[in-house]
FITI-175057 format. One record per residue (C-alpha): x, y, z; residue in three letters; chain; residue number from 1. Coordinates in steps of 0.001 Angstrom, whole numbers. Layout:
// FITI-175057
X, Y, Z, ala, A, NUM
...
This chain:
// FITI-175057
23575, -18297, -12566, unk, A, 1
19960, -18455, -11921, unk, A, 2
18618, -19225, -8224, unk, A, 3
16871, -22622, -9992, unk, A, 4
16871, -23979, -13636, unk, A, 5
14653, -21758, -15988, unk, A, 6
13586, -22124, -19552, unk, A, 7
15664, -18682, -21267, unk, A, 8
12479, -17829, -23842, unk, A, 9
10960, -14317, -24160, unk, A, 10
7724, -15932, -23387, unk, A, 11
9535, -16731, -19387, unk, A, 12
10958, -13531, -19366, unk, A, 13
7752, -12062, -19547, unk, A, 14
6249, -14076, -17052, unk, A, 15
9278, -13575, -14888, unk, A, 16
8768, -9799, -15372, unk, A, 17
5066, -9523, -14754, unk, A, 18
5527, -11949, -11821, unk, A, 19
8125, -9637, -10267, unk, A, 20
5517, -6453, -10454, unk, A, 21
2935, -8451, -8796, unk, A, 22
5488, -9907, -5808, unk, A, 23
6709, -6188, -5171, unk, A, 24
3017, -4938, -5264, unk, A, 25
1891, -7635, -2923, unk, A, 26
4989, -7050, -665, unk, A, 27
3973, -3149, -541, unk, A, 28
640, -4036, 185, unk, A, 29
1508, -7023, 2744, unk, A, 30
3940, -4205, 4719, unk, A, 31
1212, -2084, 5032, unk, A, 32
-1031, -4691, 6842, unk, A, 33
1761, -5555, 8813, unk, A, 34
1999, -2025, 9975, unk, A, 35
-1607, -1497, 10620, unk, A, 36
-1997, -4607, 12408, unk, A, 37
1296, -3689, 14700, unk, A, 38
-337, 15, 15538, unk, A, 39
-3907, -1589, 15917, unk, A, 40
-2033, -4606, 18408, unk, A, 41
-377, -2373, 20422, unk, A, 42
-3388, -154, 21296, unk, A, 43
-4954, -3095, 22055, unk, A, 44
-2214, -4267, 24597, unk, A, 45
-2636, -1300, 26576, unk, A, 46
-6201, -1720, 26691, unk, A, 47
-5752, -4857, 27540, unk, A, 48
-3426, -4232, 30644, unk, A, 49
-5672, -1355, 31909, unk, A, 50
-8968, -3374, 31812, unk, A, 51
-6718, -6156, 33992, unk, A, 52
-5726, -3885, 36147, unk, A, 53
-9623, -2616, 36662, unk, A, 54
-10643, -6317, 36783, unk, A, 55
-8004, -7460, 39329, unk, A, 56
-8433, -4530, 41687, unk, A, 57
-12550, -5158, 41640, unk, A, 58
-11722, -9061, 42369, unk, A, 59
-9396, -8026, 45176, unk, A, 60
-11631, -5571, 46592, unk, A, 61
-14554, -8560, 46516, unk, A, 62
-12660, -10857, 47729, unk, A, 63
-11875, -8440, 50688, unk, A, 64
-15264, -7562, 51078, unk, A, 65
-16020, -11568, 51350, unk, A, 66
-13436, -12650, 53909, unk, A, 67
-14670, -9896, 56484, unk, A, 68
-18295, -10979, 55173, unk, A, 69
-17858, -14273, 55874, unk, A, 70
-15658, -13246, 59558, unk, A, 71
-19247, -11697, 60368, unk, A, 72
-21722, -14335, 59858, unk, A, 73
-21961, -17893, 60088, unk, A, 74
-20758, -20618, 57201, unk, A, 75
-24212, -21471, 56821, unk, A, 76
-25750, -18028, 56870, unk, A, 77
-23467, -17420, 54261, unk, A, 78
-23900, -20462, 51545, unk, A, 79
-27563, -19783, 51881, unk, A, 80
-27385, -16212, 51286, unk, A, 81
-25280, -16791, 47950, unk, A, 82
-27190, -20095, 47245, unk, A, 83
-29253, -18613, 44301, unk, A, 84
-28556, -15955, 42020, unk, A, 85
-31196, -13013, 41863, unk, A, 86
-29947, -11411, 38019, unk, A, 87
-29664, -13107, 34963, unk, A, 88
-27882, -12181, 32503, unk, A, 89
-27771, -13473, 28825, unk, A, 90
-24567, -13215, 26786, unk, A, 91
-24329, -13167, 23118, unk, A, 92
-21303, -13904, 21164, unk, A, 93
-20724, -11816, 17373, unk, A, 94
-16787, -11296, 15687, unk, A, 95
-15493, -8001, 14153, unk, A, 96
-13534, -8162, 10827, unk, A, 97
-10171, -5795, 11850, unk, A, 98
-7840, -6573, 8669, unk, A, 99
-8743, -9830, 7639, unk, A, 100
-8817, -10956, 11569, unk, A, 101
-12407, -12372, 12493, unk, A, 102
-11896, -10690, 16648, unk, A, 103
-14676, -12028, 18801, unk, A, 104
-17233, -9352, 20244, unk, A, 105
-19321, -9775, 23131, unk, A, 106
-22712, -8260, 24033, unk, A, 107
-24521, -8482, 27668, unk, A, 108
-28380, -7941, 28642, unk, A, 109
-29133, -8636, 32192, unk, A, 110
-32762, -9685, 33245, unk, A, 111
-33903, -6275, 34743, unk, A, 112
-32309, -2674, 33850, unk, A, 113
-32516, -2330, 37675, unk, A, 114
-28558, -2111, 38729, unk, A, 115
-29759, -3091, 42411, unk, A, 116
-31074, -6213, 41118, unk, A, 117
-28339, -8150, 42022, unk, A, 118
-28632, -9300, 45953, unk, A, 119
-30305, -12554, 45964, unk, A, 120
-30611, -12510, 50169, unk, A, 121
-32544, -10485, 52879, unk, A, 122
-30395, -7302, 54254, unk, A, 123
-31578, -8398, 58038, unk, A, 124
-29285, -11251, 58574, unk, A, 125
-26407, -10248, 56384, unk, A, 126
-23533, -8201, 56886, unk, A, 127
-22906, -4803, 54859, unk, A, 128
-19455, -6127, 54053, unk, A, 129
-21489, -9025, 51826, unk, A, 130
-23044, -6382, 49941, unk, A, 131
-20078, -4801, 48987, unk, A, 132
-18537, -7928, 47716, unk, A, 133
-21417, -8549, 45237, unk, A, 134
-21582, -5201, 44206, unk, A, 135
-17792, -5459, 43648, unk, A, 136
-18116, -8138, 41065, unk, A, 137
-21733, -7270, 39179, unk, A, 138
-19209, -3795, 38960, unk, A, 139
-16260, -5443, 37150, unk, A, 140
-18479, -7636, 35045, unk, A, 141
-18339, -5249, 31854, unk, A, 142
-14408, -5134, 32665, unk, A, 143
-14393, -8967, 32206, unk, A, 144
-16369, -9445, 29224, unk, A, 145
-14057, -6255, 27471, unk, A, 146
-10874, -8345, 28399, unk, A, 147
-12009, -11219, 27162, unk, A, 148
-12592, -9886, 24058, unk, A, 149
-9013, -7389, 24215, unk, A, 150
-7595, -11526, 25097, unk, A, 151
-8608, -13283, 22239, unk, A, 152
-8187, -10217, 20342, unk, A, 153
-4858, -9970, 21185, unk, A, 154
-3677, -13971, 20357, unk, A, 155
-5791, -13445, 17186, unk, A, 156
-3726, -10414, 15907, unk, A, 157
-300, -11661, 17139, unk, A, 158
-832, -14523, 15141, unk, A, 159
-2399, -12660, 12288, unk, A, 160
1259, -10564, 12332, unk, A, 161
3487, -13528, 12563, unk, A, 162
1597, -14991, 9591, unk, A, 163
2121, -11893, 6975, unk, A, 164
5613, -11021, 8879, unk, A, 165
6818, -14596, 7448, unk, A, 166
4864, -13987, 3611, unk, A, 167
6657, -10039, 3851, unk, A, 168
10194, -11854, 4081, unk, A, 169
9546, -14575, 1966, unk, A, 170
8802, -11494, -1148, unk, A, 171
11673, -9518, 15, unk, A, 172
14614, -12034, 642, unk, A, 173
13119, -15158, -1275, unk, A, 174
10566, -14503, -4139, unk, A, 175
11997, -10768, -5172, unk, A, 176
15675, -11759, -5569, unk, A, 177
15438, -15250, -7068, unk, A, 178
12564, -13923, -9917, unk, A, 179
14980, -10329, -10371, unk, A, 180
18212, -13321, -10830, unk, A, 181
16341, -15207, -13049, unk, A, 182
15314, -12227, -15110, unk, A, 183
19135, -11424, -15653, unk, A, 184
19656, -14866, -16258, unk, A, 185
16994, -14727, -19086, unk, A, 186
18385, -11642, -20380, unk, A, 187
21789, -12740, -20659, unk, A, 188
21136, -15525, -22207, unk, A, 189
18833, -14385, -24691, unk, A, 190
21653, -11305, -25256, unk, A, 191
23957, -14406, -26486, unk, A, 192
22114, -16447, -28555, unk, A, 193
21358, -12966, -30158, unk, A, 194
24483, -12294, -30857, unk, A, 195
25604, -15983, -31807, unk, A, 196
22969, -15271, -34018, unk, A, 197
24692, -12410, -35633, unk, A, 198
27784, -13939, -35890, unk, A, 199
26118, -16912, -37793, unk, A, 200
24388, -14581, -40010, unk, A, 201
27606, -12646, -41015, unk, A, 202
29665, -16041, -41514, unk, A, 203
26856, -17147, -43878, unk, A, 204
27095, -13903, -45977, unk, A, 205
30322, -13874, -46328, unk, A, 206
30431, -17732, -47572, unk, A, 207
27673, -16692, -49802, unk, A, 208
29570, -13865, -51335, unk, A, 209
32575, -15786, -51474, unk, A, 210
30705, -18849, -53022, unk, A, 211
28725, -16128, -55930, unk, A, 212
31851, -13834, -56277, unk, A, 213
34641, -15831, -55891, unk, A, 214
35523, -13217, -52702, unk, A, 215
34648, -12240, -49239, unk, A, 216
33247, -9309, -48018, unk, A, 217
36174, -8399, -45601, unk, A, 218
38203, -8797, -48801, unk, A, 219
């Protein structure tokens, strides 16, 4: 029996049949993606864990450099030193279309091109240590904004696969088999009123040739 009641009429089977080559095309198709978006997550997962690993080895070394920094010179000294910030730096937000996923891009322009532009204090009543600390972090800034964007990236894909891996098995155990049963269903069907038909047709005949010549035509 079919998966759900159906109308048996050439005109269904048709649309039955014509649906069926558009669900396997679209399955192909949505397989494909699937793949593509699997190879394209993965590389970006191990992007991802080496720009973390960059990131949290610059924050540890910082936060190194600060402690021995701040072991050096006075509280005060210290909150007045960091007080201001000497570089600006202007981010600007864009997204890049990576099979049908919108992934966020981010683009940085600081103040000056100077890379020494960054100490907002005098080097005579500061310790060398403090130095290294902000040079630590203005270092690992690229590595931040990258895995932000690998982060986002990364939730926006894994969704993105979840979302065609539930349409791919919907077409292959759902849509595929229930149009391909009602197609047999259809043809079945229209098999036996065919060949009721026949049978109709022949008892007619023969009642007509009986009923003009008095005899039948198995006779």
């Amino acid at each position: 029996m079919a998966a759900k009641q159906v109308n048996p009429t050439r005109m269904e089977l048709t649309r039955l049949k014509k649906k069926r080559i558009t669900a396997i095309r679209g399955h192909k198709l949505l397989k494909d993606k699937r793949d593509e978006l699997m190879r394209q997550y993965l590389d970006l997962v191990r992007e991802n864990m080496e720009v973390r690993k960059r990131v949290e080895a610059g924050i540890l070394s910082a936060n190194k450099n600060f402690v021995i920094a701040k072991a050096g010179m006075s509280e005060a000294a210290l909150k007045t030193a960091l007080m201001a910030p000497k570089q600006e730096i202007n981010l600007a937000a864009g997204e890049q279309n990576v099979m049908s996923v919108n992934i966020p891009t981010f683009e940085y322009k600081t103040r000056t091109a100077d890379e020494n532009d960054i100490y907002s204090y005098g080097f005579a009543f500061t310790s060398s240590d403090l130095d290294g600390a902000v040079k630590s972090l203005a270092d690992i800034l690229p590595d931040m904004i990258r895995l932000a964007e690998c982060e986002k990236a990364c939730q926006l894909m894994a969704a993105e696969i979840e979302k065609t891996r539930r349409r791919v098995n919907a077409l292959e155990h759902v849509i595929i088999p229930e149009t391909e049963t009602n197609i047999k269903y259809i043809t079945m069907k229209l098999d036996e009123n065919e060949r009721s038909t026949q049978i109709r047709l022949m008892k007619v005949k023969d009642m007509m040739l009986e009923e003009a010549h008095g005899y039948s035509q198995k006779e």
